[in-house]
N, C-alpha and C positions, 0 to 999 in steps of 0.2 A: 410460553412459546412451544411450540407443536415438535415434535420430533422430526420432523418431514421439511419444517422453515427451518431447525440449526441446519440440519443437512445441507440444505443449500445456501444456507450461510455460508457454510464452512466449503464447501466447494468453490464459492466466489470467491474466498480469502485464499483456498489454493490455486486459484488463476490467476491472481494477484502476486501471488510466492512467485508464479511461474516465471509472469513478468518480470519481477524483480532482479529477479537471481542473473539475468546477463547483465542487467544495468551495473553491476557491481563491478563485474569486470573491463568494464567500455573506459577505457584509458581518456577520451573524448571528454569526462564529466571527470569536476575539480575534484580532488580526493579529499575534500571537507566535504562533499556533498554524497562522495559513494559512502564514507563511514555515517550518512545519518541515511541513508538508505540501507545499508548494513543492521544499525538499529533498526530501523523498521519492521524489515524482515524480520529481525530476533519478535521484536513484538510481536509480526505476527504470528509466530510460529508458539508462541506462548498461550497451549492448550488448558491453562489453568483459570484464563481470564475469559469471560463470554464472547460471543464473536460479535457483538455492537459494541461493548467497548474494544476489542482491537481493531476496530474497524473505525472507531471515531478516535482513536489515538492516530492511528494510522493517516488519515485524511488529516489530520490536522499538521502535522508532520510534513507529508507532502505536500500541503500547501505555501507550505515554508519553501521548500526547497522548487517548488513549480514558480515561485515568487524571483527567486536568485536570476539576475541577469549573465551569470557565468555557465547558465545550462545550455547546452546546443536546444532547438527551439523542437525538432523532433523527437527528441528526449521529452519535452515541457509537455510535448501531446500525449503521448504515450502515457504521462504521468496525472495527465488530467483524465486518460481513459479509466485509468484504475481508480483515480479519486469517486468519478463515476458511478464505477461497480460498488464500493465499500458504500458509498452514500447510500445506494439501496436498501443496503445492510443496516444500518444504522434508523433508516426513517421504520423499516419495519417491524424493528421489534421494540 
């Protein structure tokens, strides 16, 4: 992998942080589902593991929880946009 592709790896994984981080605190979404978006986070923020595996831990994870009928439904979007970005991440390297 080229220095030039982690880089923007790793930029999409911090747009993702970006995203994440108010989800955490939206009172709106069940509090079993911010602590596994809490975890996520942590994973992603976990610079010691390559960025397609946190990026397909990540997406798998959210899948889970995009799956929950207890998520407000613009939350569900929001979380498939990110699923999205990481998926690019993951087919590329």
């Amino acid at each position: 992998m080229s220095a030039s592709s982690k880089l923007e790896d790793e930029k999409k994984i911090e747009q993702v942080i970006q995203q994440l981080t108010p989800l955490l605190a939206n009172k709106g979404i069940p509090r079993s589902l911010r602590n596994m978006l809490k975890e996520t986070l942590d994973q992603l923020q976990d610079s010691s593991v390559s960025p397609a595996i946190r990026a397909a831990n990540t997406v798998s994870v959210l899948e889970e929880i995009s799956q929950d009928p207890n998520i407000p439904s613009h939350v569900r979007v929001l979380i498939w946009n990110m699923m999205s970005l990481l998926e690019t991440i993951r087919e590329t390297s």
